[in-house]
N, C-alpha and C positions, 0 to 999 in steps of 0.2 A: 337302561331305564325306559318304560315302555310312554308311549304318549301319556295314556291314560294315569299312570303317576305322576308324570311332572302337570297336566291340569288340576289331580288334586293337590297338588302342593303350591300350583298357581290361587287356588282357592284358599289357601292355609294362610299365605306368604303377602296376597296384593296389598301395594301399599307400607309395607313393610320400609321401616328405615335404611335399615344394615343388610336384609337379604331378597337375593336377585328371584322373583318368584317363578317356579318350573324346575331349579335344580335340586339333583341328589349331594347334598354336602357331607364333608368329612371333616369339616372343621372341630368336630369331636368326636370322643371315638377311638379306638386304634387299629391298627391293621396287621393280619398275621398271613404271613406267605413268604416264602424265599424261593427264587428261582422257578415260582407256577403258579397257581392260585394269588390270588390278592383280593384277600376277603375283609371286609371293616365289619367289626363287632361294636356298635352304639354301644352308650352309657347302657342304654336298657337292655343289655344283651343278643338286638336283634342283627342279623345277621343280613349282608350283602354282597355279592363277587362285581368287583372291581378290574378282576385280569382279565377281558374277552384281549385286550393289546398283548396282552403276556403270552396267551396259550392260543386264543382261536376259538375258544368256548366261552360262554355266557354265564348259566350257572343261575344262582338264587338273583331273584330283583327282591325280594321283601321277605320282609320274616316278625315271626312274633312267640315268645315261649313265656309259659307260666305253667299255674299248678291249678287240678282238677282234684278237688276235695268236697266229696258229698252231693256230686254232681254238676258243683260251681266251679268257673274258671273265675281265676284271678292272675291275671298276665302280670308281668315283669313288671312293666312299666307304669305301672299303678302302684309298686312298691315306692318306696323311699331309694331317693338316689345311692348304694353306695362306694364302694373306690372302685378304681379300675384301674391297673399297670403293668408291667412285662415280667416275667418271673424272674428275676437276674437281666441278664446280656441278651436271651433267648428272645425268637416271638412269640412266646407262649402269652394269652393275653390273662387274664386273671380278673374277673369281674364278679361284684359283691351284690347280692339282691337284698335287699332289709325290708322283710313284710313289720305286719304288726303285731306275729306270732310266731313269726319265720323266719331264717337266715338260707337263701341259695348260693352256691358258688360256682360260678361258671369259667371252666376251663374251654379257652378256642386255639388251634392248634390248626393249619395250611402245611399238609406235608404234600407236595406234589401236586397233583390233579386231584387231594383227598382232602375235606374238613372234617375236623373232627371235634364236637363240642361234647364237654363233659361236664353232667352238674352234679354237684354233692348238699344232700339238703341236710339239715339241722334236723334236732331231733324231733319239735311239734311234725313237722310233714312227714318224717317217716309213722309218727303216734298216732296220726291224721286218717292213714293207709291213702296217702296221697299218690296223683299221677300226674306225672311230666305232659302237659300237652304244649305241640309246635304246631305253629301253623309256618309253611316254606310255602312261597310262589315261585316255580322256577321257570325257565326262559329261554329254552334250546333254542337254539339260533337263531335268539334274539326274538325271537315269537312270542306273543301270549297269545295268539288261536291258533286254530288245526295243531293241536296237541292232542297226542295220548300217551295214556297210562297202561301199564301193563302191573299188574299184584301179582308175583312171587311171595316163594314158601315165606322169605325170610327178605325182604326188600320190594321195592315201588323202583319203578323202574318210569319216567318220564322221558317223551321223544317227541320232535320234530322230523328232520329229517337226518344227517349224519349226528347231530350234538345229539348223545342220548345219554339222563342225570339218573343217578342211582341215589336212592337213600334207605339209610338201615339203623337198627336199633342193636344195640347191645344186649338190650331187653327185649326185644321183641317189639309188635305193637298190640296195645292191647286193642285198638280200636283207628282206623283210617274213614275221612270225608274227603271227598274232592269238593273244590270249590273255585268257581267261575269269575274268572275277572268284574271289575266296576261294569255293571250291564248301559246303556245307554242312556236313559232315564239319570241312571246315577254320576253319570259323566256330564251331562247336563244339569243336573239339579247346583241349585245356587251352596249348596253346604257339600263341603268332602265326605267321602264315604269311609267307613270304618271298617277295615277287612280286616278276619274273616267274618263271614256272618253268622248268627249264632247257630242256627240251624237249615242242614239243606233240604231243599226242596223233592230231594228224591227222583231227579231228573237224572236220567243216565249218561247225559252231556254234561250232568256238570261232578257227575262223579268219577268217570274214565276219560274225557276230552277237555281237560285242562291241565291247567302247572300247579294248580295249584291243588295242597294237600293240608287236612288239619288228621295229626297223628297224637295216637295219646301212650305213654310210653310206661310199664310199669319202673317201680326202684326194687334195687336188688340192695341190700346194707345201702337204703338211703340216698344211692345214686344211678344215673343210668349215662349211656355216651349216646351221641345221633351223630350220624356219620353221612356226609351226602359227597358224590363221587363224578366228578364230569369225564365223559368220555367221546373220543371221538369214532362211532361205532365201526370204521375201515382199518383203524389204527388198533382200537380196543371191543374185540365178537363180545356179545355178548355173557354167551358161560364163561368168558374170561373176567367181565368185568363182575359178575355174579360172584364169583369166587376172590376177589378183592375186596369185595364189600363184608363177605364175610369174614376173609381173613382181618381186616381194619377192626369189626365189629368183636374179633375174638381177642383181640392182640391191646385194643386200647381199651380197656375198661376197667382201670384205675388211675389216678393222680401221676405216680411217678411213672408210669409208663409214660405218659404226654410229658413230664419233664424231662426226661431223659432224651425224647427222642427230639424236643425243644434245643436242647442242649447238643443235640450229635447235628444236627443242621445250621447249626451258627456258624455265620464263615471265619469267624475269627474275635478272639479273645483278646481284649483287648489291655492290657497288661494295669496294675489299678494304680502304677508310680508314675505314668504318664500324665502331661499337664492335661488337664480339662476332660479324663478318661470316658468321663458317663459324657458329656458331647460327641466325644470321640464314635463310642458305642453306640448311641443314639443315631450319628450320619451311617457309620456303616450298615446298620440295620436298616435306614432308610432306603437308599442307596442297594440294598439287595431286595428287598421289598416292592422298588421299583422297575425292576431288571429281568428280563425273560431270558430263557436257558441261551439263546444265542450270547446273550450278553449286551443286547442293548436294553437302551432302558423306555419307558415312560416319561415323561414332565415333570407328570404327575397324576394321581386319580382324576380320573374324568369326569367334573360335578355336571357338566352340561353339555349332556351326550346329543341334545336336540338343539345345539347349537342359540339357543336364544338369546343368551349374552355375551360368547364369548366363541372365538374358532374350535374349542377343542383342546384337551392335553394329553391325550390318550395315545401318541402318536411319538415317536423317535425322531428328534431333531438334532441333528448331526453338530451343532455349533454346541449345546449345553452338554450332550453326549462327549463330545470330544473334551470337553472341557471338564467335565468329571471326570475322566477315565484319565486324564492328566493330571488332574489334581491329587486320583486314588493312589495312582501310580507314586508321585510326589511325598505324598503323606506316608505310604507303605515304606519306600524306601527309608526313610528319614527315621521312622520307629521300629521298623524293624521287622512289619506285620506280613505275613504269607498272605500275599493278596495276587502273587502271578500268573493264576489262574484267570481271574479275572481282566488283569492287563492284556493277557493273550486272547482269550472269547473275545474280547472288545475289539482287538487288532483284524483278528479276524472276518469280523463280523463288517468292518470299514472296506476291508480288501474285496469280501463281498458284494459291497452293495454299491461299489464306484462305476462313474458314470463311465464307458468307453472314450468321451472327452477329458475323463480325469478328473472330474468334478464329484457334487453328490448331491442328489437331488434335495427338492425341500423337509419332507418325510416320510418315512415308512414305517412300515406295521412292525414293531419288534420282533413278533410271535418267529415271524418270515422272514422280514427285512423287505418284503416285497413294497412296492410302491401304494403311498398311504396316499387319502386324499389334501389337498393341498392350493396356494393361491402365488406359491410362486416357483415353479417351474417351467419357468419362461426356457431353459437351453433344453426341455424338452418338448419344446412346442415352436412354432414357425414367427418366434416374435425376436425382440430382443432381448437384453439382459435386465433390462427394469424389475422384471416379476423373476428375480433370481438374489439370492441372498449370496453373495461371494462370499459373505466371515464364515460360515460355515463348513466350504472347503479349506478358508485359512487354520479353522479351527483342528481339522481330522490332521492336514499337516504337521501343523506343532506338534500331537501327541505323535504321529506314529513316526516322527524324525527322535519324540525323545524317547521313543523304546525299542527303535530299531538297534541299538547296542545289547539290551536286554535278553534278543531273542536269536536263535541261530536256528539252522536248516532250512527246512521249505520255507515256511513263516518269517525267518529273515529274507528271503527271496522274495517272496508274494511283496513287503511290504518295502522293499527298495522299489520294487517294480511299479508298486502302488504310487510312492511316493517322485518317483521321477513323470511317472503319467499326471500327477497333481501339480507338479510343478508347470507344466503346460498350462494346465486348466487355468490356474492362477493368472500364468503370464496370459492368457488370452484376455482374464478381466483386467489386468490391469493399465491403466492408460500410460499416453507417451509420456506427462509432465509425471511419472511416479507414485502416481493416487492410482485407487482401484475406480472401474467407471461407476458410473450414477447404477444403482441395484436399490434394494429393498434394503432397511436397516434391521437391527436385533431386534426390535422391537415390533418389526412387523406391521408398523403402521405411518409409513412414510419411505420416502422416495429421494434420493440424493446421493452425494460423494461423502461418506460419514466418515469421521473421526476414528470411530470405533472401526468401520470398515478396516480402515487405513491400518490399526493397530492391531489387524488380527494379518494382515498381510507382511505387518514386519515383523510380526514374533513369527510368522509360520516360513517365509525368507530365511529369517535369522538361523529357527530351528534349526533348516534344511543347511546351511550352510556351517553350521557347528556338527552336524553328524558326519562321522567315517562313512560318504556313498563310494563303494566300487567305481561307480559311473562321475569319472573327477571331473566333466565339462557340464555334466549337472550342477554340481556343489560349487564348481566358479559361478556358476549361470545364479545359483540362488546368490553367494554372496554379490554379487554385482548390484543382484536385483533389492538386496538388504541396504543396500548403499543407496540406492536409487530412491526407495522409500523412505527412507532416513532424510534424505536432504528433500523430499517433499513436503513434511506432517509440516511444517512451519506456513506452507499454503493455508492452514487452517484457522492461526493464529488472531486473536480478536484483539488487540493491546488493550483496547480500551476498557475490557473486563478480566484481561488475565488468565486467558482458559483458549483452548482450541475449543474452535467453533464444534455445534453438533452436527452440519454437514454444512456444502453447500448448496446448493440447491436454486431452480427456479422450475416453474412448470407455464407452460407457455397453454395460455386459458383458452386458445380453440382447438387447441385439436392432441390436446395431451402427452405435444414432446417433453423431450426432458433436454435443455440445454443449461452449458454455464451460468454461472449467474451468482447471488450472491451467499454470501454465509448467514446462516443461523445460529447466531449467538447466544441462544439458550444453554443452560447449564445441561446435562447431558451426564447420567449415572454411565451411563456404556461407555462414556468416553474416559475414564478413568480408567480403560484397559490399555491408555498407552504408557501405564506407569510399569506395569509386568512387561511389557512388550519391550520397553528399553531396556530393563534389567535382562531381556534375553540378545537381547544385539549388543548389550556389552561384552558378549562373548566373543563376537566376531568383528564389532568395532569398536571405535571412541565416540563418546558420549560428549558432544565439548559443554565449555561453563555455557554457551548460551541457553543450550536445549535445556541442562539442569536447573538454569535458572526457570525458563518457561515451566517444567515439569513441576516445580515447586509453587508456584503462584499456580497451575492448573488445575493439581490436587487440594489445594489449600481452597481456592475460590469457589471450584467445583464441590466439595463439600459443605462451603460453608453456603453457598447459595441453596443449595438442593436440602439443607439441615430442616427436620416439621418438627416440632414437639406440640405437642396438642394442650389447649386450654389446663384443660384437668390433669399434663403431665402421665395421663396411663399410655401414653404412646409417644418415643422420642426414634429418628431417624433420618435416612433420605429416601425423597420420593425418588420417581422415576427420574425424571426427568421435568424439566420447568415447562410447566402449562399441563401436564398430562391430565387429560379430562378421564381417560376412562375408570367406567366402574365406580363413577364417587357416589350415587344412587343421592342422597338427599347433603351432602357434605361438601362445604363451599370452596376449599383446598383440595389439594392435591392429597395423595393416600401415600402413607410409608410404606417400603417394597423391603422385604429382606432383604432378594440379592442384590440391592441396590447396596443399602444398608454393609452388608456383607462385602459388597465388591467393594464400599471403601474402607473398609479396613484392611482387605487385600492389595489395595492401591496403595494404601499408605505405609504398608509393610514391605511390599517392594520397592517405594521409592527410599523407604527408609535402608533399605539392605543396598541400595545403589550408592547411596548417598554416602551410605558408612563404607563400602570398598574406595571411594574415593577419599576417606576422614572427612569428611563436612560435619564440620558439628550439628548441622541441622538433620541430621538422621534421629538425632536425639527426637526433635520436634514431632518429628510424622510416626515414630514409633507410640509414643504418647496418642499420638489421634486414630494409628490402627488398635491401640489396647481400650482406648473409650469407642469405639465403634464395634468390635468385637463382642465387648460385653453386652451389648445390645441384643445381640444374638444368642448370647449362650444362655442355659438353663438361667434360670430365674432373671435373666431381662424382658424387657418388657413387648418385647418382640417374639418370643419364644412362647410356646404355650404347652399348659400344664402337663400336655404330652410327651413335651420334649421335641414337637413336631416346630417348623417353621411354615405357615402357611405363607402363598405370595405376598400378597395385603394385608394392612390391618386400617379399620377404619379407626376416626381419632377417639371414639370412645372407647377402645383395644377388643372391637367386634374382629376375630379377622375371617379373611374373606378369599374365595378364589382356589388352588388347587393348593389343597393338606394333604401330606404334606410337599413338600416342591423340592426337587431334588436338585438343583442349580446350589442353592443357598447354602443346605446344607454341605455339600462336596464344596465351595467356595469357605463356609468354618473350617472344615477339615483342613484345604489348603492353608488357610492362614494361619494356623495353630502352628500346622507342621514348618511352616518359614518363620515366624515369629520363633519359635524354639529355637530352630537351628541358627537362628540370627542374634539369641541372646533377649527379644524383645518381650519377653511375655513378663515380665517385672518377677513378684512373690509369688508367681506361680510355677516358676524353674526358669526362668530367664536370666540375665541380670539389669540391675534398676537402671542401669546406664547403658549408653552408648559412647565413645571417646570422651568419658569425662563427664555427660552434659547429663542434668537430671532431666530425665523424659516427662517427670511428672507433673514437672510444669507446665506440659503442654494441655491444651483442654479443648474438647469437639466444641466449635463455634454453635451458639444458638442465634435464631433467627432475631431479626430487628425487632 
């Protein structure tokens, strides 16, 4: 997103209730790319590249298509809204234009480094002798100046410096304009500017020294395809990529070509007798969508790439990464699904990118893994561990202790080796009394000994100590240290509200140490991950009645504290966390979070699965509170949106808000579906309605005072 767009949408947006003005949003819309491109096609069909994290290329900033009949243009978005959704399982997107004489259908299709849109018109515009015109503004390395254009027989060929963008017709073109970014005046002027403009000036800069292109496309039987193609010109010469563009342009120029080839790039089929299967489909498609070929992934689409409201999500964070790639792993295994390709890229990709301390830094750029920019990597810098997130080495721990069974040869080697160096990393954050030191929280905006800290260090402990290491004075050293943590988390304890605090913390107001000091007794969604983390050190310890008692008033309280349902009822969940001011824009409360939302149904599904290897009749209770928390999330709750997508946020009028869609949440449904089955808890959805007898259904998600 270049300046000059997010000023005009500062112009579009100030003042605005519900949106943050400056960003590119996805909150509608859908997105078609697997494993390269990551392109969202708006309601109005217009088009956007999303993956520069994926690939390392840029690609289209804007776009605009309609029909030129009689010499008039009438764009897209002047039609009548109508549907839009996936063809089946595929990312094929399928988008409906309804004129007042007309019907277009727009086919969008990401195969690699290639888009490919396909429209098919109704019969008035083929009667019409109508033509497709696109306007595409593209953005090689991020540029909109010092750009040109080169015109081939059969393709526009746009460049910078190495990013150099192809685009081509199936039809040919009957007719090409170049056209020059918002000019100065126009970036200034108090009203947004409307690009393209109708007519250019005839300037020779602004017809070969820009990105920007309006193309007019004829129909061949009523349809045409436009294909645009990112290359990196060291990787991809030229006459290479010229003969791509043709080949695309020969090969996609009817409907079931693009389904089919929708259909041979799904990673996986998602079987239709499984519980909640279009959820199911929906995260995995999310979830590869957000994933570059190495195999890490994204956050999320990145609405605010200039940073104005928010750090960023365009960026690989080892704590959600890891925790998806455990969850996948989790879920695949459980139903059955061919997903070990991806368990392995991911294992990979971790071995890769670890710190020679054993650690892993804050983020890195998927595309590479190389080092992303970032505000807490502090153990690569000459400070302390303040500006250092320790869950997120706890986090790559746990998964690659529970796949190291999975995999053999080098790759079992690489990730013993990985794994024994992490185990250091670990011990070096963590203190003598059994807590991890004062760091940076999940949440990235605060400073202490967090709960959650604590909870990602006994599951990733425990892991290590549950997996067959070769190296036995390792796997005593983790279980020691499983033990060690275990008789800690009770430092945390609040009695007086029934929850483990959300850290400790004090900060000393001259000179910004961090010493001992007291608890913050706020409700805390991240802390809720010490309900899974026990259920994994049940494996290698006992759980006694104390802690299950505490565990039970923790999740019970912690949900019921953190519960928002909004006035009007279009929004029921848990916020963040108590107090969380960000992002509320004009909204007097706190904002509902999926994964918050999400992780407590996952909390309460694991405490319930704990609870029932021990027969506590109270496993009944919490399976009840992960199946009304879950529904929250899945298709048609109120949390969920008409995409199927989960964005972070939703404000209380169910505006939602922030990075659509967000990959944490969705891989967090997946997980809980998949332990809910396996544990019998999903009630009349393949579950069963009990637990030792007790009806679950009696249990009910507290709402607020």
């Amino acid at each position: 997103m270049q300046l000059r767009d997010a000023l005009d949408d500062y112009k579009r947006n100030e003042g605005h209730d519900t949106r943050f003005p400056g960003e590119r949003r996805s909150t509608h819309g859908l997105f078609s790319g697997l494993g390269g491109r990551l392109v969202h096609v708006d309601r109005d069909g217009s088009l956007r590249d999303f993956g520069y994290p994926l690939t390392g290329l840029n690609g289209v900033e804007r776009s605009r298509f309609g029909l030129r009949r009689g010499g008039e243009v009438t764009w897209f978005d002047e039609f009548a809204v109508g549907s839009q959704a996936y063809h089946g399982d595929t990312a094929l997107v399928v988008t409906e234009h309804v004129g007042e004489d007309e019907a277009v259908v727009q086919y969008d299709l990401a195969l690699g480094d290639a888009h490919l849109t396909r429209f098919e018109c109704g019969d008035e515009a083929r009667d019409a002798d109508a033509e497709l015109v696109a306007y595409l503004d593209l953005a090689p390395n991020a540029q909109d100046t010092r750009i040109g254009q080169l015109r081939h027989e059969d393709a526009i060929e746009v460049y910078h410096t190495d990013e150099h963008d192809f685009v081509g017709s199936a039809t040919g073109f009957a007719e090409v304009r170049g056209q020059v970014p918002a000019r100065f005046e126009e970036v200034l002027a108090a009203d947004p500017v409307r690009l393209p403009r109708p007519l250019s000036e005839d300037r020779y800069e602004e017809d070969r020294l820009s990105g920007g292109l309006v193309v007019f496309l004829p129909l061949e039987s009523g349809g045409s395809t436009l294909v645009t193609l990112l290359t990196n010109e060291t990787e991809t010469p030229r006459e290479r990529a010229l003969a791509r563009i043709a080949e695309l342009t020969e090969a996609y120029d009817d409907v079931d070509t693009l389904r089919r080839a929708a259909a041979a790039e799904t990673p996986v089929e998602v079987p239709s007798d499984l519980p909640y299967d279009g959820a199911l489909t929906t995260d995995l498609r999310v979830l590869g969508l957000l994933s570059a070929e190495t195999g890490l992934r994204i956050a999320g689409p990145d609405f605010d790439p200039h940073f104005a409201h928010s750090g960023g999500y365009g960026y690989t964070w080892f704590r959600d990464d890891a925790e998806i790639s455990l969850f996948v792993r989790d879920a695949a295994e459980h139903f059955g699904l061919s997903l070990d390709g991806w368990t392995a890229r991911s294992a990979r990709a971790y071995v890769a990118t670890q710190r020679d301390d054993g650690t892993w830094p804050h983020r890195v750029w998927p595309f590479d893994g190389s080092l992303a920019p970032g505000w807490a990597n502090g153990r690569l810098e000459a400070g302390d561990d303040l500006d250092y997130q320790a869950d997120q080495t706890g986090s790559v721990i746990a998964f690659l202790a529970a796949v190291l069974d999975d995999v053999d040869g080098r790759l079992e080697a690489e990730i013993e080796a990985a794994l024994v160096a992490a185990l250091d990393g670990l011990d070096d954050t963590l203190a003598d009394d059994g807590r991890p030191v004062a760091c940076q929280n999940a949440w990235e905006d605060m400073i202490g000994r967090f709960s959650h800290t604590t909870a990602t260090f006994l599951e990733a402990y425990a892991a290590l100590a549950a997996t067959d290491l070769r190296d036995g004075d390792a796997a005593a050293r983790a279980a020691d240290r499983a033990h060690q943590v275990y008789e800690s988390v009770d430092d945390l304890w609040v009695p007086e509200r029934g929850v483990y605090a959300l850290r400790e913390y004090h900060e000393d107001a001259e000179n910004g140490a961090y010493a001992a000091g007291d608890l913050d007794e706020r409700y805390d969604s991240a802390a809720l991950a010490l309900a899974s983390a026990h259920l994994t050190y049940a494996r290698v310890g006992e759980v006694d009645d104390e802690r299950i008692a505490r565990l039970v008033s923790h999740v019970r309280e912690t949900v019921d504290g953190l519960w928002h349902e909004s006035d009007e009822g279009d929004v029921a969940g848990l916020v963040r966390y108590e107090g969380d001011e960000w992002r509320r824009r004009g909204q007097e409360s706190e904002k509902v979070w999926t994964v918050s939302t999400a992780w407590g149904a996952h909390a309460a599904a694991s405490l319930a699965a704990l609870l029932s290897e021990r027969g506590d009749d109270r496993a009944a209770e919490f399976a009840g509170i992960a199946r009304e928390l879950l529904a929250l999330v899945l298709p048609d709750g109120p949390l969920c949106a008409d995409t199927g997508y989960l964005p972070e946020q939703l404000f209380d009028d169910g505006t939602p808000d922030s990075a659509t869609p967000l990959g944490w949440p969705h891989a967090l449904r997946l997980a809980t579906v998949a332990l809910m089955d396996e544990r019998g808890m999903l009630g009349g959805t393949g579950g069963t309605d009990d637990i030792d007898g007790v009806d679950a259904d009696e249990a009910t998600v507290p709402a607020t005072e």
